[in-house]
Phi, psi and omega in degrees: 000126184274109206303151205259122166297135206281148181279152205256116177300119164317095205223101144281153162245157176222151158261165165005336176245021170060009169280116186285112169300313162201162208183127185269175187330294196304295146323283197315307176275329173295313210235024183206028192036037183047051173257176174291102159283025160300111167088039164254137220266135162331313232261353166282333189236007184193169192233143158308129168315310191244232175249032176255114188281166168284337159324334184259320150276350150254034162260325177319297210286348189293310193298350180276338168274317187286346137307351141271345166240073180291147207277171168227116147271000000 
């Protein structure tokens, strides 16, 4: 009996500017017909689920690093 493979979470990663770093198969066929989505801004292949846009969470998250990483000049 051959053991069953777990189905592969969709998973991107992006940076801070919603540009994807990398995205595994499964991300890739759900939001690209499994083309490359390297260096594709998120907000070109996909929408908020709800009425919070990404601009506004990534300004969240940006204030959430510069408050655990303060800028020093």
């Amino acid at each position: 009996m051959s053991p069953q493979l777990e189905p592969e979470v969709p998973t991107a990663f992006v940076d801070l500017d919603f540009v994807i770093i990398r995205a595994n198969q499964s991300f890739r066929q759900i939001m690209a017909d499994d083309q490359d989505l390297t260096r594709s801004r998120l907000h070109e292949i996909a929408a908020p689920a709800d009425a919070e846009s990404f601009m506004s969470i990534r300004s969240r998250l940006r204030g959430e690093r510069e408050a655990r990483e303060p800028s020093f000049l």
